[in-house]
VEXMISE-316971 format. One record per residue: residue number from 1; y, z, x of N, C-alpha, C in turn. Coordinates in nm, 4 decimals. Layout:
% VEXMISE-316971
<node><resi>NUM</resi><n_v>Y</n_v><n_w>Z</n_w><n_u>X</n_u><ca_v>Y</ca_v><ca_w>Z</ca_w><ca_u>X</ca_u><c_v>Y</c_v><c_w>Z</c_w><c_u>X</c_u></node>
...
END
This chain:
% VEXMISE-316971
<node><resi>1</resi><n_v>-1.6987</n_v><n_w>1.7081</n_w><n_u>0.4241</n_u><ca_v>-1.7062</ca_v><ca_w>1.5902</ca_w><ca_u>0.5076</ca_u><c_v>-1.6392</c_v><c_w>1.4704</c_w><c_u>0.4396</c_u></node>
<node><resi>2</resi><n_v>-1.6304</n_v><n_w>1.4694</n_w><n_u>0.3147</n_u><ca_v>-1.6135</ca_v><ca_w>1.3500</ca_w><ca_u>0.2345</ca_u><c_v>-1.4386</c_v><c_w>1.3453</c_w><c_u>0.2698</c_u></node>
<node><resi>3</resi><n_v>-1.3951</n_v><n_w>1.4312</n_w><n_u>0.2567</n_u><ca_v>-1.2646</ca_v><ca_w>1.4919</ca_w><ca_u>0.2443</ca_u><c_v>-1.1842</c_v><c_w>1.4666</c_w><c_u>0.3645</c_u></node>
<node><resi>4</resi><n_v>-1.2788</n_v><n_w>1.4452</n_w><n_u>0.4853</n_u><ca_v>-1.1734</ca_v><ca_w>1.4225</ca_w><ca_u>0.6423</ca_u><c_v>-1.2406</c_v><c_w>1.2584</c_w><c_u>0.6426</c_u></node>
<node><resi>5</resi><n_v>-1.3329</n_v><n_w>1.1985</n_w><n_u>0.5813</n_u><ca_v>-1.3416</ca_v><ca_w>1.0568</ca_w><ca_u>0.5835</ca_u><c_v>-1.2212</c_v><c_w>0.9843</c_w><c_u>0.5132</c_u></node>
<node><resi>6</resi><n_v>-1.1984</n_v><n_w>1.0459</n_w><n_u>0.4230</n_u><ca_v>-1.0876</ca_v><ca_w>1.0081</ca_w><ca_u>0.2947</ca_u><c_v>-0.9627</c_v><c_w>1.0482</c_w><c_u>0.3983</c_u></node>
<node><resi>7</resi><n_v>-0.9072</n_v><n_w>1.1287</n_w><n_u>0.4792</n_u><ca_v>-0.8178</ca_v><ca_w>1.1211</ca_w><ca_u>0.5726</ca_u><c_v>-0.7957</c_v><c_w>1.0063</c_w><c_u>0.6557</c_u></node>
<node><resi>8</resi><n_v>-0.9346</n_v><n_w>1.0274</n_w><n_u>0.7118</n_u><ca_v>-0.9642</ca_v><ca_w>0.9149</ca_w><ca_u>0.8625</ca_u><c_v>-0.9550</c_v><c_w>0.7800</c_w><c_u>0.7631</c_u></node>
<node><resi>9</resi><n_v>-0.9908</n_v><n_w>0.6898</n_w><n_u>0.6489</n_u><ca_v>-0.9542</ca_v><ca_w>0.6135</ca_w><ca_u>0.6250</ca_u><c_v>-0.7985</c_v><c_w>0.5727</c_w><c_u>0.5853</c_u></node>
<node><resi>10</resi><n_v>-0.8072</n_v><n_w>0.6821</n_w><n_u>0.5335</n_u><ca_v>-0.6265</ca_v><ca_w>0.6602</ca_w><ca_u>0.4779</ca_u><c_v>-0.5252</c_v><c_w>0.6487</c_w><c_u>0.5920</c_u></node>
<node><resi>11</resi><n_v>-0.5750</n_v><n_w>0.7166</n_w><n_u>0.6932</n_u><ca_v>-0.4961</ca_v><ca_w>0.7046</ca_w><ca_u>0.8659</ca_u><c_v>-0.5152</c_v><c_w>0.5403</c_w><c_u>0.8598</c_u></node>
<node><resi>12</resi><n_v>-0.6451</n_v><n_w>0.4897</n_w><n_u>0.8866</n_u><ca_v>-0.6583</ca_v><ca_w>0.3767</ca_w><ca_u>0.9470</ca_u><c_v>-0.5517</c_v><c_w>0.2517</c_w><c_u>0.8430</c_u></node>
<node><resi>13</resi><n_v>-0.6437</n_v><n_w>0.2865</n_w><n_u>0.7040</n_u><ca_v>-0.5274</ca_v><ca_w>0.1953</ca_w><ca_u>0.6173</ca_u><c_v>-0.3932</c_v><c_w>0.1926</c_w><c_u>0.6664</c_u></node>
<node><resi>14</resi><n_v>-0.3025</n_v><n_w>0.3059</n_w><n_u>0.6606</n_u><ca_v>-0.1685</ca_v><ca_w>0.3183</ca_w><ca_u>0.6611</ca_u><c_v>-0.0940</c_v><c_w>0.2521</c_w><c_u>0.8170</c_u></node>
<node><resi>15</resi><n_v>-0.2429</n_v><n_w>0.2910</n_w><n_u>0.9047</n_u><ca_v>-0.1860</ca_v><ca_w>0.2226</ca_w><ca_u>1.0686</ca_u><c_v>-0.1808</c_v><c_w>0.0184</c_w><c_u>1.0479</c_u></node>
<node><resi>16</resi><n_v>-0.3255</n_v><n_w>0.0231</n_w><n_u>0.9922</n_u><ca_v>-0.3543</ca_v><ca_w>-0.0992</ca_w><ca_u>0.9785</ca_u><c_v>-0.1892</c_v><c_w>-0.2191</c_w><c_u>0.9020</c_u></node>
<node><resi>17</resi><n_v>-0.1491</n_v><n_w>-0.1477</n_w><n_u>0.7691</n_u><ca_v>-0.0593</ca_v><ca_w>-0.1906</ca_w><ca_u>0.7117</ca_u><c_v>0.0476</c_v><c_w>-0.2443</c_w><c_u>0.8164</c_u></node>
<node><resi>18</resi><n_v>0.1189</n_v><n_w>-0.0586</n_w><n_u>0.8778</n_u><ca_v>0.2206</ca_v><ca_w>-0.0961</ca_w><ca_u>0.9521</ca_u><c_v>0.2351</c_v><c_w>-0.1656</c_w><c_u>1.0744</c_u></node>
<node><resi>19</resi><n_v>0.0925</n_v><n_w>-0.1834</n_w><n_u>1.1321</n_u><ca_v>0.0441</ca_v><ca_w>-0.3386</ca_w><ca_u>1.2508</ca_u><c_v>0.0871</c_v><c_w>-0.4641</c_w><c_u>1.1599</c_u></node>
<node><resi>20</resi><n_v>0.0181</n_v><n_w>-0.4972</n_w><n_u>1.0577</n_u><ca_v>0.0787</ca_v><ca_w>-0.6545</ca_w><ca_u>1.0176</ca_u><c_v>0.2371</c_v><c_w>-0.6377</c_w><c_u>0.9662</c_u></node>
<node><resi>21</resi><n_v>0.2560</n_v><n_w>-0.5202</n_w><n_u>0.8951</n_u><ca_v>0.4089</ca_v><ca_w>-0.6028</ca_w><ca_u>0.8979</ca_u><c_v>0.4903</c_v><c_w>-0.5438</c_w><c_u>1.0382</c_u></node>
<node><resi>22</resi><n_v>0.4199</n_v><n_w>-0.4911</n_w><n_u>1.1440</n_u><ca_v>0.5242</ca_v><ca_w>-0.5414</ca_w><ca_u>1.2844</ca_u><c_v>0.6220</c_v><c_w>-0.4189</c_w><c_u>1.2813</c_u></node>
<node><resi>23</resi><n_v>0.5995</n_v><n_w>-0.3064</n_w><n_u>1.1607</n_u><ca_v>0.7160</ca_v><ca_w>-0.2163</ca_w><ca_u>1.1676</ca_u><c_v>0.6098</c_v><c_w>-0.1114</c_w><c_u>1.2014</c_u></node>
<node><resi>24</resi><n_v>0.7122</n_v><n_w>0.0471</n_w><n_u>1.3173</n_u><ca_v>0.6678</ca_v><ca_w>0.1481</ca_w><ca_u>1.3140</ca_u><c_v>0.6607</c_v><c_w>0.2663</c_w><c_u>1.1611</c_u></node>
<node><resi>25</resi><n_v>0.5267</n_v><n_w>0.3469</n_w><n_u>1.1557</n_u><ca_v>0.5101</ca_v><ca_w>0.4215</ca_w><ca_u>1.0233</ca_u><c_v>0.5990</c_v><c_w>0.5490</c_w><c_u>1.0893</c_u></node>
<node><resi>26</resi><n_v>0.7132</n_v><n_w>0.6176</n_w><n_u>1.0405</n_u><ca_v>0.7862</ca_v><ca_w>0.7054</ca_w><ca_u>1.0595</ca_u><c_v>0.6453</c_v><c_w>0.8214</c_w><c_u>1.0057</c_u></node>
<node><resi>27</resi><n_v>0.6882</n_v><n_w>0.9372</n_w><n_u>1.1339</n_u><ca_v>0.5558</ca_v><ca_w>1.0233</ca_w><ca_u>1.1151</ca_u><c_v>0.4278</c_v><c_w>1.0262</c_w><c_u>1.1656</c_u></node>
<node><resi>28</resi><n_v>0.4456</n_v><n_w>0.9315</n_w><n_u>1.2711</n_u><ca_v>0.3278</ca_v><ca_w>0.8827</ca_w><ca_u>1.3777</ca_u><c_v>0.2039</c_v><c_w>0.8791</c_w><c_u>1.2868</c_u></node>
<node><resi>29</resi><n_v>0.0819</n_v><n_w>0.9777</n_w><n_u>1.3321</n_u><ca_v>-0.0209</ca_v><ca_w>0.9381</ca_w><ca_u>1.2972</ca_u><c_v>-0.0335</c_v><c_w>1.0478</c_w><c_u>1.1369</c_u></node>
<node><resi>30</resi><n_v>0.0219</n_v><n_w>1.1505</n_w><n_u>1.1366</n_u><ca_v>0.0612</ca_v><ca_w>1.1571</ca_w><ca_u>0.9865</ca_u><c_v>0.1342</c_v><c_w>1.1403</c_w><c_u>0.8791</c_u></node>
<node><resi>31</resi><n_v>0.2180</n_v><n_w>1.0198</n_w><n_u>0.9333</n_u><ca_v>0.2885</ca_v><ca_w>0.9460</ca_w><ca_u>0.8441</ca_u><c_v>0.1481</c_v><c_w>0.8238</c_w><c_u>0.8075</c_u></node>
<node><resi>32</resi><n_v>0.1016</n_v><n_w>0.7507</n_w><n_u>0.8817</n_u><ca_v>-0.0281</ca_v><ca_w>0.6712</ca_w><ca_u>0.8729</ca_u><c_v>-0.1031</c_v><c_w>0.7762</c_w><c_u>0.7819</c_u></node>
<node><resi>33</resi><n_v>-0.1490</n_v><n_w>0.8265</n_w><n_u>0.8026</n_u><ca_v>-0.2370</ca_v><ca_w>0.9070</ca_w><ca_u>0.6270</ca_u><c_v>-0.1548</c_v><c_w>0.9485</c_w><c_u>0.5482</c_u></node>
<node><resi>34</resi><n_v>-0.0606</n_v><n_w>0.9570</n_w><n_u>0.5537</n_u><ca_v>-0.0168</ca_v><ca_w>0.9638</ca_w><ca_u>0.4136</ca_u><c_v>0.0676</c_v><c_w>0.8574</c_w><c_u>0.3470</c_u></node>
<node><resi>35</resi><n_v>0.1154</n_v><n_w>0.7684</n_w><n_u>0.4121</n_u><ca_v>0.1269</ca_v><ca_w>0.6252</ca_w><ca_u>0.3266</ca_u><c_v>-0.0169</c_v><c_w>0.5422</c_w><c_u>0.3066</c_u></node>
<node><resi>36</resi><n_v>-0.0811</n_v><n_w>0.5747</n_w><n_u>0.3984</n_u><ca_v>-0.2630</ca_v><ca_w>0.4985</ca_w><ca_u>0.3900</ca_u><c_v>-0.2818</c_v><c_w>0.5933</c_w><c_u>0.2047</c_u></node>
<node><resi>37</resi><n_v>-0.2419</n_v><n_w>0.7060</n_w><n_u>0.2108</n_u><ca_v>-0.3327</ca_v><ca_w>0.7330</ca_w><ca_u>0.0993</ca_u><c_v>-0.2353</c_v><c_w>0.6843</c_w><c_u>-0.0606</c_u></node>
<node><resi>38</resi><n_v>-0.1149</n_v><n_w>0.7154</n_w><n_u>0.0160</n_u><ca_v>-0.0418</ca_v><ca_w>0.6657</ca_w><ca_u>-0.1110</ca_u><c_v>-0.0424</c_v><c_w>0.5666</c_w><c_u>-0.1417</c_u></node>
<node><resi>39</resi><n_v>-0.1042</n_v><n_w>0.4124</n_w><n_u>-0.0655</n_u><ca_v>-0.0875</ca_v><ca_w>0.3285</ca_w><ca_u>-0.0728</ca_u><c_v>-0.2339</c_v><c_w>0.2585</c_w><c_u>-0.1344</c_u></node>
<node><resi>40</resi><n_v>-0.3656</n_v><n_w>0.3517</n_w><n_u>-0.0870</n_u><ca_v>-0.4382</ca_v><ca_w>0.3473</ca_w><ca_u>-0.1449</ca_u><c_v>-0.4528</c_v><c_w>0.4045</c_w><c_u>-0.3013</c_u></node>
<node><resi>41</resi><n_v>-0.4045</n_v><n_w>0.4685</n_w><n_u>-0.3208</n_u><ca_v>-0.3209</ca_v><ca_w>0.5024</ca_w><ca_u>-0.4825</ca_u><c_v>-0.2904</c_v><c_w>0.3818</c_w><c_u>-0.5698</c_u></node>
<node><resi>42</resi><n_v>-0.1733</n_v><n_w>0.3743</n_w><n_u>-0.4882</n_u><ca_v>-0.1032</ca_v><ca_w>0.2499</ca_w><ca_u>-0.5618</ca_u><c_v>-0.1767</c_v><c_w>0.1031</c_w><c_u>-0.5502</c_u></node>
<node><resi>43</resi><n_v>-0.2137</n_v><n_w>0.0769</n_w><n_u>-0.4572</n_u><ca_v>-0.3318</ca_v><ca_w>-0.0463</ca_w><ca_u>-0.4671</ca_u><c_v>-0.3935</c_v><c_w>-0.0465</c_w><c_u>-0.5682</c_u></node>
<node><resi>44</resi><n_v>-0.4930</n_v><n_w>0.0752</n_w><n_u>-0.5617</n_u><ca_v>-0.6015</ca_v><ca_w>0.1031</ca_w><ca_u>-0.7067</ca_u><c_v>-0.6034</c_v><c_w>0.0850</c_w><c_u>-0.8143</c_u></node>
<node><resi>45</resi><n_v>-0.4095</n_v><n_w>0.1290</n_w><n_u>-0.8375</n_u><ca_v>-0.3682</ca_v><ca_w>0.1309</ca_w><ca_u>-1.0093</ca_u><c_v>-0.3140</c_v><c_w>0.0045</c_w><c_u>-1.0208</c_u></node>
<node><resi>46</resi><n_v>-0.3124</n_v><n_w>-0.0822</n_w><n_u>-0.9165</n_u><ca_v>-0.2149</ca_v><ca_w>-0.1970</ca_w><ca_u>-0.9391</ca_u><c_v>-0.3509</c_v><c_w>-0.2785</c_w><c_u>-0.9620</c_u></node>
<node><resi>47</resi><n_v>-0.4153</n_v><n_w>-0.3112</n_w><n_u>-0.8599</n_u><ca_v>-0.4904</ca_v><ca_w>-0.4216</ca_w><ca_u>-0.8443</ca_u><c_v>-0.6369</c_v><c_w>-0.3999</c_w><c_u>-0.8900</c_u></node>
<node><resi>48</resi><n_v>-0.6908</n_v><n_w>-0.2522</n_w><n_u>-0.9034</n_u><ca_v>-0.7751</ca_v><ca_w>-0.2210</ca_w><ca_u>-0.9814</ca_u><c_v>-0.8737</c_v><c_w>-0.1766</c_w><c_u>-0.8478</c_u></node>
<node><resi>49</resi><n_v>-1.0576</n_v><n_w>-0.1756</n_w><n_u>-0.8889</n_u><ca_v>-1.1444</ca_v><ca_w>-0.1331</ca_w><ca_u>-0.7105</ca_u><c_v>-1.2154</c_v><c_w>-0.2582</c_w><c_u>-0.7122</c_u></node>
<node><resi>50</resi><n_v>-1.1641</n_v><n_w>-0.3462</n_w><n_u>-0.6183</n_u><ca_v>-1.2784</ca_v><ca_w>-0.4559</ca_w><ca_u>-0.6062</ca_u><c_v>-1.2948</c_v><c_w>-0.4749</c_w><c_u>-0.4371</c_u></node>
<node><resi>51</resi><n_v>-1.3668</n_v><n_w>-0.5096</n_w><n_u>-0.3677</n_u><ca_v>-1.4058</ca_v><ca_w>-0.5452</ca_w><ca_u>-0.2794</ca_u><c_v>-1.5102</c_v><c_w>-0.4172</c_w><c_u>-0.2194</c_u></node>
<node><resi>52</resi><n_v>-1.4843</n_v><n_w>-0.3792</n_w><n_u>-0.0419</n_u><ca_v>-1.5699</ca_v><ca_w>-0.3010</ca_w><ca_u>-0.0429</ca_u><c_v>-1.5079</c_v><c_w>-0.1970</c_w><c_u>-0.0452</c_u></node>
<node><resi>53</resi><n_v>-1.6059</n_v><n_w>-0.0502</n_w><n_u>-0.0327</n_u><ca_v>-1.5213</ca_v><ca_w>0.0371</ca_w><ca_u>-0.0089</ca_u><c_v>-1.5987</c_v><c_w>0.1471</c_w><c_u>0.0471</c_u></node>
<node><resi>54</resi><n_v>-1.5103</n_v><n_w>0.2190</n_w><n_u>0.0908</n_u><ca_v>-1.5310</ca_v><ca_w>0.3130</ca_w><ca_u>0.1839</ca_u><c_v>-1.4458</c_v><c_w>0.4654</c_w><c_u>0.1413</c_u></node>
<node><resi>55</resi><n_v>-1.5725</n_v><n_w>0.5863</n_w><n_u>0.1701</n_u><ca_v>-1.4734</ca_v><ca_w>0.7502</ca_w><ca_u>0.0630</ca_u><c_v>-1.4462</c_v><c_w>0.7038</c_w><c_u>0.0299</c_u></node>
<node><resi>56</resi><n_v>-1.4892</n_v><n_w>0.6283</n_w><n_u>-0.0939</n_u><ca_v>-1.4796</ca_v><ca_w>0.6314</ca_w><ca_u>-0.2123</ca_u><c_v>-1.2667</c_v><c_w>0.5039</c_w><c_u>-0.1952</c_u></node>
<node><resi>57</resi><n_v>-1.2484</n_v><n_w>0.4627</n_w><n_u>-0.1245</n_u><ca_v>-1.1632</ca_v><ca_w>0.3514</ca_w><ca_u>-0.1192</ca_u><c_v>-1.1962</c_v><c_w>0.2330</c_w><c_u>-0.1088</c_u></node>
<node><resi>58</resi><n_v>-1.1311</n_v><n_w>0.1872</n_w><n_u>-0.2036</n_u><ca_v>-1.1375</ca_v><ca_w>0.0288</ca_w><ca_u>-0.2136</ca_u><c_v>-1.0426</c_v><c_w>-0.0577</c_w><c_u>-0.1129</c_u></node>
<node><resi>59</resi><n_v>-1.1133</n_v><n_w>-0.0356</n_w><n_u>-0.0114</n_u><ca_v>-1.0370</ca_v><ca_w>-0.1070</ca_w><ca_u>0.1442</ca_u><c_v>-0.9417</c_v><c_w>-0.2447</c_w><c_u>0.0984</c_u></node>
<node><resi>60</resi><n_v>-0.9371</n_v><n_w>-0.3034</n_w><n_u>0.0293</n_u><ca_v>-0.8422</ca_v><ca_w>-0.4492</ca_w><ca_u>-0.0150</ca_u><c_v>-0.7642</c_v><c_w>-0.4118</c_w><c_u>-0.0913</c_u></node>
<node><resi>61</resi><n_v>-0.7391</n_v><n_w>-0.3499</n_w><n_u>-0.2226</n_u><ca_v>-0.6399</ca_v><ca_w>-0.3157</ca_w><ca_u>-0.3104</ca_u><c_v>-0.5488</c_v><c_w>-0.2335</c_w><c_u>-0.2020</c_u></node>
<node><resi>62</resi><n_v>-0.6508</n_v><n_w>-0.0932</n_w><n_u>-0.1384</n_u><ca_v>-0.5846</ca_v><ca_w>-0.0049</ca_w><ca_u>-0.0594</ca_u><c_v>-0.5000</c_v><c_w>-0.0767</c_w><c_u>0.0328</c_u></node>
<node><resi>63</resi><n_v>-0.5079</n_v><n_w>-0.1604</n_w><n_u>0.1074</n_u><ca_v>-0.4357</ca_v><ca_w>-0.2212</ca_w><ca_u>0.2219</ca_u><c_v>-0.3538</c_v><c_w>-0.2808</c_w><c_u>0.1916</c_u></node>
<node><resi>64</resi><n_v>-0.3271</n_v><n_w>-0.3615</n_w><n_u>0.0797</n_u><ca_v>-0.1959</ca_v><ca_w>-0.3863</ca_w><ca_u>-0.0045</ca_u><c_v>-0.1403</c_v><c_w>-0.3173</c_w><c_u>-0.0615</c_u></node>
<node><resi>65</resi><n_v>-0.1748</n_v><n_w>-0.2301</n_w><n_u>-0.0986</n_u><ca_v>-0.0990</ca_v><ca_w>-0.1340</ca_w><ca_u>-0.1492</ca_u><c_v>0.0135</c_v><c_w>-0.1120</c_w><c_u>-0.0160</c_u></node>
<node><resi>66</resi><n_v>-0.0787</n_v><n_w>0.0090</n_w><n_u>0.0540</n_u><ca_v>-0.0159</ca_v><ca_w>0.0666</ca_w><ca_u>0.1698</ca_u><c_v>0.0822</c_v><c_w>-0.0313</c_w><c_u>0.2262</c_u></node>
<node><resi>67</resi><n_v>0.0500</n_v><n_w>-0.1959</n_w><n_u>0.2366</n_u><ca_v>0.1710</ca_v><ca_w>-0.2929</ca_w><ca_u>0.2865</ca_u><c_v>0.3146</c_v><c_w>-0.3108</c_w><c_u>0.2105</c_u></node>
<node><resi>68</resi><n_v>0.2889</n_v><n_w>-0.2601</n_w><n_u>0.1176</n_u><ca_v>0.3265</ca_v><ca_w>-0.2684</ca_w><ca_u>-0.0392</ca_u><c_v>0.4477</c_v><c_w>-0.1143</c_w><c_u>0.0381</c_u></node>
<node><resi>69</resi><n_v>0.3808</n_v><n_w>-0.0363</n_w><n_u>0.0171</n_u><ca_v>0.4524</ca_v><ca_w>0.1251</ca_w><ca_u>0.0390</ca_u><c_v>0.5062</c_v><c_w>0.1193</c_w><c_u>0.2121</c_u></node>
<node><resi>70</resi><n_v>0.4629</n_v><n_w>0.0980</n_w><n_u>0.2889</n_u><ca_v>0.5262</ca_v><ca_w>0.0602</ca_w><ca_u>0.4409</ca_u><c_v>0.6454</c_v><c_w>0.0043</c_w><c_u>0.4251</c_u></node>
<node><resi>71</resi><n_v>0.6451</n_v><n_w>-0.1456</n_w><n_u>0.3606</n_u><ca_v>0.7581</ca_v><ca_w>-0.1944</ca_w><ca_u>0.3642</ca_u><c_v>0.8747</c_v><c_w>-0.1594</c_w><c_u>0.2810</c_u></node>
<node><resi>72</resi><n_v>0.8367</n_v><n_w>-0.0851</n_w><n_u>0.1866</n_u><ca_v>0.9442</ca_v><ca_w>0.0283</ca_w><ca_u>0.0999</ca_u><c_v>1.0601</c_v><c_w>0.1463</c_w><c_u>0.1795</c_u></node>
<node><resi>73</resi><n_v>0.8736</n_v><n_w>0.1737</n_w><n_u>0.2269</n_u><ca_v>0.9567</ca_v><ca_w>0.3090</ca_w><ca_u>0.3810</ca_u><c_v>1.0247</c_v><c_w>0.2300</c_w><c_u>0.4632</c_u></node>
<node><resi>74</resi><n_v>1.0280</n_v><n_w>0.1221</n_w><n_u>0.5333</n_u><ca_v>1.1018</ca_v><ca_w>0.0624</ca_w><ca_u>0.6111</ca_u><c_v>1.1739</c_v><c_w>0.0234</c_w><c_u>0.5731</c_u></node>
<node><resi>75</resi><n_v>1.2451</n_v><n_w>-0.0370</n_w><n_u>0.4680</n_u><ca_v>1.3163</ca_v><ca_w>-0.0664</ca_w><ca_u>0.4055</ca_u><c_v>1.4344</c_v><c_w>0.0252</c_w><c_u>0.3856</c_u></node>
<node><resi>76</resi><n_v>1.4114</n_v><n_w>0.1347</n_w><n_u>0.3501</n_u><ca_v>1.4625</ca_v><ca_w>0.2976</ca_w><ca_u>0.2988</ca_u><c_v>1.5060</c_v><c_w>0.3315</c_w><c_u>0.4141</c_u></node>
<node><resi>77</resi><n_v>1.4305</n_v><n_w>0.3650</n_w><n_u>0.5444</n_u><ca_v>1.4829</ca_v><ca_w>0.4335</ca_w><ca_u>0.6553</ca_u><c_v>1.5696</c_v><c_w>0.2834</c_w><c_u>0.7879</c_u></node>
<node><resi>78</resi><n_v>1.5328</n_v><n_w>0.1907</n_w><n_u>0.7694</n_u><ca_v>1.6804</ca_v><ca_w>0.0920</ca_w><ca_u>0.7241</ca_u><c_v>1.7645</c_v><c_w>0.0728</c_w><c_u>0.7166</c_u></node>
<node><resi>79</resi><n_v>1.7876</n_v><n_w>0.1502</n_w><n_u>0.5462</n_u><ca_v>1.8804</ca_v><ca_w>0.1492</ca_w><ca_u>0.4901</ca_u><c_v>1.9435</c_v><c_w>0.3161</c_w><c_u>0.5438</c_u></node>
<node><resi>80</resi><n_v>1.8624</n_v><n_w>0.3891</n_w><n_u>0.5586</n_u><ca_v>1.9276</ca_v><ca_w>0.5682</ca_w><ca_u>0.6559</ca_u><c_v>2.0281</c_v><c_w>0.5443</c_w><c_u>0.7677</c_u></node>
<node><resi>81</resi><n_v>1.8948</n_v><n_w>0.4758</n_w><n_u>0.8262</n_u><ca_v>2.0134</ca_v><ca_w>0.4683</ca_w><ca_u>1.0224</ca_u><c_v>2.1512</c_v><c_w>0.4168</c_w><c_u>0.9698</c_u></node>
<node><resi>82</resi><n_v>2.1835</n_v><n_w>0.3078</n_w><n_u>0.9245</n_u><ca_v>2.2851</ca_v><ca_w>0.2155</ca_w><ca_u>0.9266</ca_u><c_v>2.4079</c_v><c_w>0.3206</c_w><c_u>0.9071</c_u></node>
<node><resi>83</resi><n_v>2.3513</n_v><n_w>0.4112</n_w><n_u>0.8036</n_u><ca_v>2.4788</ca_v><ca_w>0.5284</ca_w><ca_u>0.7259</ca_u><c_v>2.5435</c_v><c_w>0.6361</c_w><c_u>0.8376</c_u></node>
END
């Protein structure tokens, strides 16, 4: 159970991200868990676990992160089409 919460958040993170910065997550709703989780990754190691959290995620580092990794991917596929 712990294991499809840690999905279902990492979905929501990764959707949540690519709503504020206004760009689509390439990969619909499993592109959203898996930048949600990578991004919850990289949040963690960057900014450390503070606020609240949820499976075991730290919902604030995580969500910057993931804004952090969205705008990378958008950036990247961007830089694809144009070629």
């Amino acid at each position: 159970m712990g294991f499809l919460l840690y999905l279902i958040v990492g979905g929501i993170i990764g959707w949540l991200a690519g709503l504020i910065l206004g760009r689509d997550v390439p990969g619909g709703v499993i592109g959203n868990i898996i930048l949600g989780i990578i991004g919850a990754w990289l949040g963690g190691e960057l900014f450390g676990d503070f606020g609240p959290t949820l499976a075991s995620i730290a919902i604030i580092p995580a969500l910057i992160g993931a804004i952090i990794v969205v705008f990378v991917v958008a950036l990247i596929m961007k830089a694809v089409r144009k070629k």
